[in-house]
C-alpha positions in Angstrom: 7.7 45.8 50.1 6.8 48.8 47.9 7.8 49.2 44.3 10.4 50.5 43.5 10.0 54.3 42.0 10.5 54.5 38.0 12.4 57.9 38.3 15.3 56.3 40.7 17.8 58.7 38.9 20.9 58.6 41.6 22.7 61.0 38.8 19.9 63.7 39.5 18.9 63.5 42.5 22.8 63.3 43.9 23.9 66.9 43.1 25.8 68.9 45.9 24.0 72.3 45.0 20.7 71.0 45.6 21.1 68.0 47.7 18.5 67.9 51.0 17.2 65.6 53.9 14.0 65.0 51.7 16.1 63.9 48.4 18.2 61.5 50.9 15.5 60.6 52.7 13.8 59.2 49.8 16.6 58.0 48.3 16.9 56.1 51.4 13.5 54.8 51.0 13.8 53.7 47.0 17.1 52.3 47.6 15.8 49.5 50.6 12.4 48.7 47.9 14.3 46.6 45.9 17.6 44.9 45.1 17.7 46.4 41.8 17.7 49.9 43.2 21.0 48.7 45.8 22.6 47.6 42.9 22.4 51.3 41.5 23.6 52.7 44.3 26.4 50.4 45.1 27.6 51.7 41.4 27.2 54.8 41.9 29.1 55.3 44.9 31.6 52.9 43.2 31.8 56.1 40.5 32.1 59.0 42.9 35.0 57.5 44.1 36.4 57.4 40.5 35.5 60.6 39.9 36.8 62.2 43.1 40.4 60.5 42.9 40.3 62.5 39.2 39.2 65.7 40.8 41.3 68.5 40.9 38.9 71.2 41.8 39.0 71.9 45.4 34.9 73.0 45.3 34.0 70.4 43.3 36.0 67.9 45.2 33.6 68.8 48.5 30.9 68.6 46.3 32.0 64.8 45.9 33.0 64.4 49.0 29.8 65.3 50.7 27.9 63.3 48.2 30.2 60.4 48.6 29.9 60.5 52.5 26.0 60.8 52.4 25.8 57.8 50.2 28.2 55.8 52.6 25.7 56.6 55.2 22.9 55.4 53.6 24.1 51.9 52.4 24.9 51.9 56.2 28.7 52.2 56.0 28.6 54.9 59.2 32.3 55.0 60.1 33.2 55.2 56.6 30.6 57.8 56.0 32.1 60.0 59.0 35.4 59.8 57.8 34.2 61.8 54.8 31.4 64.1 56.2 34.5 65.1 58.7 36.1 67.1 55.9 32.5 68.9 54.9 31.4 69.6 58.2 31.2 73.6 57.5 28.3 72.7 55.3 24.8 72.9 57.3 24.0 69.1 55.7 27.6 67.5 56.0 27.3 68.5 59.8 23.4 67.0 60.2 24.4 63.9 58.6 27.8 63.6 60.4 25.9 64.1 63.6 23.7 61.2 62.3 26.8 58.9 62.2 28.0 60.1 65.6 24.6 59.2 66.6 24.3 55.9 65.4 28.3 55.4 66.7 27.4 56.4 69.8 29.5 59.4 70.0 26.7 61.4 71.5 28.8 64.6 72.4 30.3 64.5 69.0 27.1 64.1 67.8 25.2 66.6 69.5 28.1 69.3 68.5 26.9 68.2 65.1 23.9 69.1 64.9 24.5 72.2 66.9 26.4 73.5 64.1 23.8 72.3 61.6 21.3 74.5 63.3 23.5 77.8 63.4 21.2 79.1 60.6 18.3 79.1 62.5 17.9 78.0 66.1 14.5 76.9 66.3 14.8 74.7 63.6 12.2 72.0 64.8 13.8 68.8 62.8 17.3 69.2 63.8 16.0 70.4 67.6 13.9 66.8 67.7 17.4 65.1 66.6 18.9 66.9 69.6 16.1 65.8 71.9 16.8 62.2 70.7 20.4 61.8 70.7 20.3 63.8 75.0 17.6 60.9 75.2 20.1 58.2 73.8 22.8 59.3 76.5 20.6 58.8 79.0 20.0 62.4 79.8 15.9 62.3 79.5 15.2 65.3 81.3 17.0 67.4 79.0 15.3 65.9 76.0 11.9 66.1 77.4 12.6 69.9 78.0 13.3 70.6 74.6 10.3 68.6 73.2 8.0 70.3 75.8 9.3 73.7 74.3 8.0 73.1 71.2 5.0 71.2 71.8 2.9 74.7 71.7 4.0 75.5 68.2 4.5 72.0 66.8 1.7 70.1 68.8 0.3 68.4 65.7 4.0 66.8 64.7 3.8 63.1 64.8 8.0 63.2 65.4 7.2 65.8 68.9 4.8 63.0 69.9 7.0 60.3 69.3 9.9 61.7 70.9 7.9 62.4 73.3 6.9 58.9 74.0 9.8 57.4 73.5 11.1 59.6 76.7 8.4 58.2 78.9 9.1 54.9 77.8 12.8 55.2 78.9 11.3 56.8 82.2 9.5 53.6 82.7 6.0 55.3 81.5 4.7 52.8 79.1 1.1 53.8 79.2 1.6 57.5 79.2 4.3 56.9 76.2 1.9 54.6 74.7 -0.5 57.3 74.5 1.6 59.7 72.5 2.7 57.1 70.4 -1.3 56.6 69.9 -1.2 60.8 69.2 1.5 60.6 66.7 -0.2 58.1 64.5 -3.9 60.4 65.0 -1.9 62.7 63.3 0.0 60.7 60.8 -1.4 56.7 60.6 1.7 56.0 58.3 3.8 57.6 60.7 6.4 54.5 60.7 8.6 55.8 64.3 5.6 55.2 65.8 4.3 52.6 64.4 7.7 50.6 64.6 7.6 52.0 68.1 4.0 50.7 69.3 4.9 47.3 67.6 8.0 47.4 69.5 6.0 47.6 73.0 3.5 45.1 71.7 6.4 42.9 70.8 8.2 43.1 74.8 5.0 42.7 76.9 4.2 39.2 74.7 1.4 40.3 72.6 2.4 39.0 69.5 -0.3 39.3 67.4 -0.7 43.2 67.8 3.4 43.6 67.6 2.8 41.6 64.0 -0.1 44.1 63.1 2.5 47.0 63.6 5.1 45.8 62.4 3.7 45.0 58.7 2.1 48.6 58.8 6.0 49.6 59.3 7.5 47.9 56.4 5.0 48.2 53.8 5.2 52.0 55.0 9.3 52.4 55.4 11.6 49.9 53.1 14.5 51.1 55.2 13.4 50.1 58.5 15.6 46.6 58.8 14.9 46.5 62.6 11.1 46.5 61.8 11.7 44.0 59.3 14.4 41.5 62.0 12.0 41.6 64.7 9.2 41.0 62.1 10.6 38.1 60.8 11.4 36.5 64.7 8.0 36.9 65.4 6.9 34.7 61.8 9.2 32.5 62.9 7.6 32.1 66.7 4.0 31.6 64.9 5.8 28.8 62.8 5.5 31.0 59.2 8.8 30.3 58.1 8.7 31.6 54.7 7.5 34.6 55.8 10.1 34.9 58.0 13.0 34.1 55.2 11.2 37.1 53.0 12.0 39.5 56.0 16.0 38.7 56.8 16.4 38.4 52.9 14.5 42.0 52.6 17.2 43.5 55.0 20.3 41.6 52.9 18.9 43.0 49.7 19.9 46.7 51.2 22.5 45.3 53.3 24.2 42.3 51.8 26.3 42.1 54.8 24.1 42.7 57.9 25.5 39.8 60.0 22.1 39.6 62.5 20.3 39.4 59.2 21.9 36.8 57.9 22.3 34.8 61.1 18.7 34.4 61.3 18.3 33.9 57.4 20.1 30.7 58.0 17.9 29.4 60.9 14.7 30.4 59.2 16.0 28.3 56.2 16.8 25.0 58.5 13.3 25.6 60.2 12.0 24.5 56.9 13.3 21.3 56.7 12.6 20.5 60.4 10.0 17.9 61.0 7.9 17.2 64.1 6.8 13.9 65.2 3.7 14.2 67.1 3.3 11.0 68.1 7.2 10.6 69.4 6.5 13.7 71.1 3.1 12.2 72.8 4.7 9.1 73.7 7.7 11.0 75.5 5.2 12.9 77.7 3.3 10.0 78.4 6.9 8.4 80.0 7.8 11.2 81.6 4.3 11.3 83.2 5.4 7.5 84.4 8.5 8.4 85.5 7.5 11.3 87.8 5.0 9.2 89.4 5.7 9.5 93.2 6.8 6.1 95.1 3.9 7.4 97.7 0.9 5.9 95.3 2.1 2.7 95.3 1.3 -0.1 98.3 4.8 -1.0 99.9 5.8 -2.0 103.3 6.6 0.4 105.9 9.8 -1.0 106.1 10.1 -0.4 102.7 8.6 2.8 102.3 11.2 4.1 105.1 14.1 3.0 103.6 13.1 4.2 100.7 12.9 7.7 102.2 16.1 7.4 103.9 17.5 6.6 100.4 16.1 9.8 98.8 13.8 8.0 96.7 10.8 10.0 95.4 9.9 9.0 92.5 10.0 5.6 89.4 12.6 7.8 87.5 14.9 7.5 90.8 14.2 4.0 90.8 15.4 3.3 87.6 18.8 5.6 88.4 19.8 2.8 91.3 20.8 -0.6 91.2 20.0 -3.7 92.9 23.0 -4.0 94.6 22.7 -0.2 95.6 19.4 -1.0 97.5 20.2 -4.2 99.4 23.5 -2.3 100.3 21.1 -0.2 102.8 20.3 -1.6 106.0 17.5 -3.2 107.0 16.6 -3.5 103.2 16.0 -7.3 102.3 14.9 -9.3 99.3 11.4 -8.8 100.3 11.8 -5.3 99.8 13.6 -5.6 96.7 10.5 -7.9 95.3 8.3 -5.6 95.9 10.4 -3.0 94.2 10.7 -4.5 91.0 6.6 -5.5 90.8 6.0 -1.9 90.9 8.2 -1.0 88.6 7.3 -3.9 86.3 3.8 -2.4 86.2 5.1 0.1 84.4 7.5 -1.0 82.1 10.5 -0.2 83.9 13.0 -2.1 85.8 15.9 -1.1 88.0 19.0 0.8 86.9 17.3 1.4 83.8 18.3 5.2 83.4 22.0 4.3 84.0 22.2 1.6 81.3 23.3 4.5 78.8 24.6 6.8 81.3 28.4 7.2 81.7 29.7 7.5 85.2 30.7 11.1 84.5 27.4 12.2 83.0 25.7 10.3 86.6 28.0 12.1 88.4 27.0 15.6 87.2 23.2 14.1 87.4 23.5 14.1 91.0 25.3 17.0 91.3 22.3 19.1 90.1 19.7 17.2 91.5 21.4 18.5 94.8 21.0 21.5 93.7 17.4 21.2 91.8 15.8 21.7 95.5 16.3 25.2 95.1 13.9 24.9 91.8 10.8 22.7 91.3 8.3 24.5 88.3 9.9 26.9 85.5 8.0 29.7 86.8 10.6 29.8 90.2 13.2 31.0 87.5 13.5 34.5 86.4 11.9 34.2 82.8 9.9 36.6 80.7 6.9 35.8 80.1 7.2 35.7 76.4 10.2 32.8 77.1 8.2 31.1 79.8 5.3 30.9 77.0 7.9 29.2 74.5 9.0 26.7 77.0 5.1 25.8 77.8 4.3 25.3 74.5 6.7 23.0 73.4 5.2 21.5 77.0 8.3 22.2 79.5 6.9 23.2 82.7 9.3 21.9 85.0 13.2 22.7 86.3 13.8 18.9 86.0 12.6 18.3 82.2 14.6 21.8 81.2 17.7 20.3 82.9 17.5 17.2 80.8 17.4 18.7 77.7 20.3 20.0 75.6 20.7 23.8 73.8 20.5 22.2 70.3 17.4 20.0 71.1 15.7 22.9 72.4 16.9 24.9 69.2 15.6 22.1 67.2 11.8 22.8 69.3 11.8 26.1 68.3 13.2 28.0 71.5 15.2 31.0 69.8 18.4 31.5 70.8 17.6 35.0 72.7 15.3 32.6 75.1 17.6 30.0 75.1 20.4 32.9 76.7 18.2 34.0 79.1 17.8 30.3 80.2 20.6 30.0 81.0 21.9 32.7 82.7 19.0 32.4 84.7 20.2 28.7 85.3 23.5 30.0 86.3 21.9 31.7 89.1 21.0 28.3 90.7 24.5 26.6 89.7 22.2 24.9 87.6 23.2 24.6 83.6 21.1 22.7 80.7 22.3 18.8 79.5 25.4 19.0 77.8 26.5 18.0 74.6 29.8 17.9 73.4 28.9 17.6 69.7 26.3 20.2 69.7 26.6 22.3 66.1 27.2 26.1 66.9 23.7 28.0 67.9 22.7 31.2 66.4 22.7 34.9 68.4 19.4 36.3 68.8 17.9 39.3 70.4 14.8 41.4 69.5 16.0 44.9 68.9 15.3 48.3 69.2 
């Protein structure tokens, strides 16, 4: 993170006569570069609070408030900060930053009223325009933003921000390689341009390429403090590559600014336990190397016809079914003899196993709802059939799941304990859900942790 700037005066810079986007923007900026600086704020918003319950002057007392509602918004306490910027509204900045708040509420008609007042002054002023593009973008209404970016591309054509917005429109569009290309533009302009920067990383980050959406994202933080998405996603990615410390200096950079960003400290916790987690690599050999036995089909072996059909009747494929039957349940099938049997049990002596094995630890219950989904496992064979991104089908492959059957006969906490992040591990299984299919359940399994990359 950058250092934090020596003249971090709050007492200066916060003065409602000469207050302006660029003071709070950098405020903004010194505030997330170290704990020291939160501290300061938290302390000082603490005082304008005193000092506005003792206020009598009605001028001064907006003067406060406005202060005291742009603060709010930049520790990220938006609905408190709206609350305040309500009652300064008349003033050009109380109405840009309570559009901000609308914005980030999702009040977009609030919001855009906003900044239409903030702009009153002077129509064509291109900063507050670009918020207007952005927030008709976030309601979904792309055309109209587009048409007020392409109004001032002539005059503004060298803005990173126009070419950013702009890009960001033709990714929602579904134009990743045209936005891509603007997002390229803004960053001619500006390289430290961190929008686009966070924005390419972003893209880099969806379509799987991790090490280029790690590139970005590092550029984005060492450029913009405040940018806790950049640092989130970041520090998911760390933890995909197996870097966990890295990834614990990334959620605890975002609770330094925001002690009490709940997605931040979710993932703190699991970054933390990822430390202590240790691999066995020869357990984890030796359990391939059984299910490789066990999925060895009955067709490689030299039975009888006899018992090769009844097998077949039986809907016997493979050792592992061998092992889920009994003797009893075989010589219960007509025309199947002790001969049969025999023969049965060299095979499966061969290979260490014997019959019944698998149900030697299995309660009736937990066989039942083992044949219940191997009914329905016909409609699935290879992890691929399911609708996965790549980036989770890639997870699941490395820690070497490639088929339906050794996914269903795993639990959510065992594949947490692999490494499968708990956005993948969503996204399993609602596309299990699809099949009536669901992973191994465990009724003593310890609460998992939410996930989701982020915008």
């Amino acid at each position: 993170m950058i250092e934090a700037a020596a003249d971090f005066d709050l007492d200066k810079l916060l003065e409602g006569e000469t207050i302006s986007r660029e003071i709070v923007t950098s405020i903004k900026e010194q505030m997330y570069s170290s704990r020291e600086n939160r501290e300061k704020m938290d302390a000082k918003i603490e005082s304008i609070k005193l000092d506005l319950k003792k206020e009598h002057d009605s001028v001064k007392a907006k003067d406060l408030t406005l202060i005291l509602g742009i603060c709010e918004w930049i520790v990220g306490k938006v609905k408190e900060a709206s609350e305040l910027l309500k009652e300064v509204k008349s003033r050009k900045i109380g109405a840009y930053y309570l559009g901000k708040c609308y914005q980030e509420l999702g009040d977009y008609n609030q919001s855009l009223e906003c900044f239409e007042r903030a702009k009153k002054t002077d129509a064509e002023e291109f900063d507050i325009n670009m918020e207007i593009a952005e927030t008709r973008r976030m309601a979904g209404n792309i055309k109209e933003a587009l048409d007020i970016i392409k109004r001032f591309s002539q005059l503004h054509g060298n803005s990173p921000e126009l070419h950013y917005q702009w890009g960001y429109c033709l990714d929602a569009l579904g134009e990743h390689q045209e936005a891509f290309n603007h997002y390229e533009q803004s960053l001619q302009i500006d390289p430290n341009y961190a929008k686009a920067l966070f924005r390419t990383a972003f893209n880099y980050d969806m379509d799987g390429e991790d090490g280029k959406a790690i590139e970005y994202y590092e550029k984005c933080i060492n450029l913009c403090p405040n940018h806790k998405n950049a640092f989130i996603n970041l520090g998911i990615l760390y933890e995909d590559k197996g870097n966990y410390d890295d990834a614990v200096f990334c959620f605890e950079a975002v609770l330094d600014a925001e002690p009490n960003n709940a997605r931040a400290s979710l993932f703190l916790k699991d970054a933390k336990a990822s430390l202590s987690m240790y691999y066995d690599e020869e357990i984890s050999k030796k359990q391939g190397k059984e299910s490789e036995v066990l999925n060895i089909p009955i067709s490689d072996f030299e039975l009888s016809v006899r018992s090769k059909n009844c097998l077949e009747k039986m809907n016997i494929r493979t050792l592992k079914d061998l092992t889920r039957i009994t003797e009893a349940d075989l010589l219960s099938f007509k025309n199947f003899g002790e001969t049969s049997l025999n023969e049965i049990k060299a095979i499966l002596a061969q290979k260490g196993l014997h019959l019944g094995q698998a149900l030697e630890s299995t309660s009736e219950s937990d066989l039942f709802r083992k044949n219940e989904t191997e009914k329905r496992m016909g409609a699935i064979e290879t992890i691929s059939e399911l609708e996965l991104s790549t980036r989770c089908r890639n997870a699941l492959s490395k820690v070497g799941i490639e088929r339906a059957e050794d996914l269903m006969g795993i639990t959510e906490v065992e594949l947490h304990q692999k490494g499968i992040k708990q956005n993948y591990l969503d996204e399993i299984k609602e596309n299990l859900s699809k099949f009536g299919l669901s992973l191994k359940t465990n009724d003593n399994s310890d609460a998992e942790l939410e996930r989701n990359i982020i915008e």
